[in-house]
N, C-alpha and C positions, 0 to 999 in steps of 0.2 A: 570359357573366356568371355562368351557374350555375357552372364550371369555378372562375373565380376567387374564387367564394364559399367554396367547397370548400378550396382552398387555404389563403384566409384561416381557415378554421375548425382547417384542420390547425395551423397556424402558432399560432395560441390554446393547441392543445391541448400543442404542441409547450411553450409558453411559462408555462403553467399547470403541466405538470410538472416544469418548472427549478428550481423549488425544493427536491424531494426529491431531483431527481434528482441536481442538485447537491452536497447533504451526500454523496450517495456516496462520492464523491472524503476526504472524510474519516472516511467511516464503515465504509467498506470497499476493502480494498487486494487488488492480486493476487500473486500470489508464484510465481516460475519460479526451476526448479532442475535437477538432475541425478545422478543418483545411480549409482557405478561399482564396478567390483571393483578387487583390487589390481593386478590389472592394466591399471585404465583404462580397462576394458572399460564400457559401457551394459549395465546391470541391467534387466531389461524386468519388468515386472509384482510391483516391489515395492510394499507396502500400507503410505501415509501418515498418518498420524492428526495430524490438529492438535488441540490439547485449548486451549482458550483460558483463562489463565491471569488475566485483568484482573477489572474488578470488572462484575460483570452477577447479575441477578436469574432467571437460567435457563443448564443449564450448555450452553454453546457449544461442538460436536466437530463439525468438519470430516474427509474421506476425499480420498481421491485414490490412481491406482497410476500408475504409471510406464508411460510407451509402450516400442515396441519399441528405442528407443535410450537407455533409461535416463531419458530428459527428464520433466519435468511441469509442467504448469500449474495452481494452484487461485487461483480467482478466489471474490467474497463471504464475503473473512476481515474481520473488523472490526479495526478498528488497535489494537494492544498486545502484550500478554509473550504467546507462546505456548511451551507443550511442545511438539516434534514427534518422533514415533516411527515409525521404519522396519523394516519386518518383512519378510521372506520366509524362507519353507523352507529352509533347507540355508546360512543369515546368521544371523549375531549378529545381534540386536537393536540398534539404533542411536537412543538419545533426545537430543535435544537443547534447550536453550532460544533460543528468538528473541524479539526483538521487532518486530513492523511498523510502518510508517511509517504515519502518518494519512491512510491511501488512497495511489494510484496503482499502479506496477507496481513492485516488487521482484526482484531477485536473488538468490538464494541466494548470501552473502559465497563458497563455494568450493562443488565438487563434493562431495557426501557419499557417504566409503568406507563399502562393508561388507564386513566380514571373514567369511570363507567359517568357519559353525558346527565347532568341536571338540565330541571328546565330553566335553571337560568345562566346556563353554561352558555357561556359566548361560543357562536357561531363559529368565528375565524381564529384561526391559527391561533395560540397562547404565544406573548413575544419569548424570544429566544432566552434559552437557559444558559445566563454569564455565567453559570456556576462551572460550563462546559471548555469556556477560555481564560475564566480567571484562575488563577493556580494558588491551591487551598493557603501556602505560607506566605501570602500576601498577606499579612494587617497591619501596617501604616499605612494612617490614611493617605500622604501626599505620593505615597508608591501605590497602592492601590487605584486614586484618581488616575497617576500619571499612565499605567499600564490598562486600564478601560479606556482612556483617551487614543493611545498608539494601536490597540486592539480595533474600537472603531476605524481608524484611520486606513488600517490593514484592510476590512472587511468590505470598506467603501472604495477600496482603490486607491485611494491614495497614499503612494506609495513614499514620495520623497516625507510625507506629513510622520506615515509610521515608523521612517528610519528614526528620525526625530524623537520622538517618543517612544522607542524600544532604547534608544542610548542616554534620553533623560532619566529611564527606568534603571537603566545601569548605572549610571551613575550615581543614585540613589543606593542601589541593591547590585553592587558588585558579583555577590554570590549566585544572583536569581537564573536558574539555570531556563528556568521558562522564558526570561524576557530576550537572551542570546539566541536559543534556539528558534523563537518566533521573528527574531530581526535576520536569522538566516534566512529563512521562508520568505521576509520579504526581499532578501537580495539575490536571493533563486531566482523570484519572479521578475526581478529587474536584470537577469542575467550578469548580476556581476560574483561570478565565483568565486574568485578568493575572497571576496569581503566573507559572501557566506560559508568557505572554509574555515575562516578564521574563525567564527562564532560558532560553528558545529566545534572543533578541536575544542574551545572554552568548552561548551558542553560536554564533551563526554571527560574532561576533567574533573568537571564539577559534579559529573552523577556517571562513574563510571561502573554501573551494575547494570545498567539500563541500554539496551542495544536498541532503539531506535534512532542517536544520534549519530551511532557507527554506520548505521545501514545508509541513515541521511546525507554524513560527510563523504562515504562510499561514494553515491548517486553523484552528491555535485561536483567532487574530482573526473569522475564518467562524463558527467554533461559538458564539463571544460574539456575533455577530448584526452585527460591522463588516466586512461584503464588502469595500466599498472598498477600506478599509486593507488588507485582505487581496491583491488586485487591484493597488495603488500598490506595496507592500511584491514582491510578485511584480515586478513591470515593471523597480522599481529594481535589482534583481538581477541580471535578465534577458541582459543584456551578459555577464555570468560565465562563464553557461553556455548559450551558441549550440548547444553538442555535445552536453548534456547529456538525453536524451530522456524522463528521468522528470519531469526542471524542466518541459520545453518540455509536457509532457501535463499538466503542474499547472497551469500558468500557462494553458493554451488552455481548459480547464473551468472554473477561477476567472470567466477573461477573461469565458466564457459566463453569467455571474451578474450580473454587473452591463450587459451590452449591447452589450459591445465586441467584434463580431463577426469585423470586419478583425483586429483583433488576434488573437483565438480562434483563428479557423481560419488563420492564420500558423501560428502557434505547434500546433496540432495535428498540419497535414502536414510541419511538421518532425520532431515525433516520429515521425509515420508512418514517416518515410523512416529513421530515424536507429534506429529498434525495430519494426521490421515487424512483430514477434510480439506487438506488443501492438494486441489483436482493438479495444480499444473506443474506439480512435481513429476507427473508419469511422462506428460507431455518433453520435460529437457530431458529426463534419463531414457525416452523412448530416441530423441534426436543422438545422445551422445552415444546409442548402441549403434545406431545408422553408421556415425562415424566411425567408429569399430567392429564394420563390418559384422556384427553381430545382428543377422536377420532373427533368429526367433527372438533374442531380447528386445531389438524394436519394436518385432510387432506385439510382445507381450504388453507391454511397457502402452503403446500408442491403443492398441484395444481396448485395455482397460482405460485411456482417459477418455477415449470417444463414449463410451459405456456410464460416465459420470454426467453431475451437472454442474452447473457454475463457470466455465470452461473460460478462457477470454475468445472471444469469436476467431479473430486472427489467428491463434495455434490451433482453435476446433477444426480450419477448415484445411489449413496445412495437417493435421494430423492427418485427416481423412486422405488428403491426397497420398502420401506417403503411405499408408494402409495397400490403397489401390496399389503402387507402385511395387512395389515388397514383397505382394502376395504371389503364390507362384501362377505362373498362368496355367488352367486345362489345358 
């Protein structure tokens, strides 16, 4: 009885931190990439800098270096525009602009070259690669101006300037799934949800093979406080992308908000199987075994994420408690 009591109390605690734990998935994202010479080679111990570019009241810089095969992983970026810049000794300097998805795990779109430093290679940063937010089927020119104008506007903060010029760009380019999706992001960061529901649903109209506008309209139904819709909206998808392992890790922690376990941990071990590298899949099928009473699955499941790297600190250190709590006592 004592044993089961225990258990029940883990499964509380488990169920009590679903809430924050949850916005994770939209508050913060992980990003894997790779970084090469010209000749394709892994760059080992190059130094990342994320400079977070959104709207925040404290400024937000992330680090990370590269392992010995060029590879990286930085996990607890918060979703939106960032700068990122790559340094090493004896390399140009490499900046870029991204934007993240509303939580889960990203790709870096290709490997990033660095060009071995000349001596007359400028010192400081190279300016940022537009080729990173201008979107390739832009050529006309007064859409092209109008959309580097609303994109600066974005990346400066100003935010009523980029509404403006994300809807001049529409208006222009009805079709332009980049300019709806990017005027969502700015009505994220201005908290007004429906405007940017309504430009995610355009989007995944407009390019519906593509599941990051699914996972993104997911998040900002979430951030408006409608799980469900968030949850129904995920499921109807679902079919699309069986293969897709960033949807199937969206849809399994969504799943995990509203109760729907059998669904969740489906959908989790398919990510697992389909993106081995991504560490925090052990971490919610270790929590959703807690809740099922299932002690060896937890602790199989939460072992092996402690055992990994890339972690988001916040689940590494509840894993570890949970570990202690679990194991039998001498």
């Amino acid at each position: 009885m004592k044993r089961t009591s225990g258990v029940l109390a883990l499964s509380a605690l488990c169920l009590a931190w679903a809430a924050p734990r949850a916005l994770a998935i939209v508050e913060f994202a992980t990003l894997r990439g790779r970084v090469i010479d010209e000749s394709k080679n892994g760059i080992p111990e190059v130094q990342i800098q994320f400079d977070f570019k959104g709207e925040s009241r404290v400024k937000i810089s992330k680090t990370v270096a590269t392992d010995k095969k060029g590879g990286f992983v930085r996990g607890g970026l918060p979703g939106g525009p960032y700068q990122i810049t790559f340094t090493k000794t004896g390399y140009q300097t490499y900046t870029m602009e991204m934007t993240l998805s509303l939580g889960g795990f990203s790709d870096m779109p290709e490997d990033v070259v660095l060009k071995v430093a000349t001596s007359d290679a400028a010192s400081g940063p190279l300016p940022p690669n537009t080729e990173a937010v201008l979107p390739a089927d832009v050529s006309s020119t007064p859409i092209k101006v109008a959309y580097e104008r609303a994109s600066a506007a974005a990346k400066e903060g100003r935010l009523d300037d980029a509404v403006a010029g994300y809807n001049e760009v529409i208006q222009l380019a009805p079709q332009l799934a980049a300019a709806h999706y990017n005027l969502a992001n700015v009505y994220q960061q201005q908290k007004k949800w429906k405007e940017a529901e309504a430009e995610l649903v355009k989007v995944t109209e407009l390019q519906p093979t593509r599941s990051d506008s699914f996972i993104a309209l997911s998040a900002v139904r979430e951030l408006d406080g409608r799980t469900q819709e968030a949850v129904d909206g995920l499921l109807k998808a679902a079919p699309a992308f069986e293969e897709d392992p960033k949807f199937q890790y969206a849809l399994g922690v969504t799943c995990i908000d509203v109760g729907r376990s059998a669904e969740a941990a489906a959908a989790l071990k398919k990510a697992a199987v389909l993106d081995p590298s991504n560490v925090e899949v052990h971490y919610h099928l270790g929590s959703l075994a807690v809740g099922a009473n299932d002690i060896p699955g937890a602790l199989a499941e939460l072992q092996k994420y402690v055992s990994l790297q890339g972690q988001d600190p916040r689940n590494l250190e509840t894993a570890r408690n949970l570990i202690a709590a679990l194991k039998p006592k001498k």
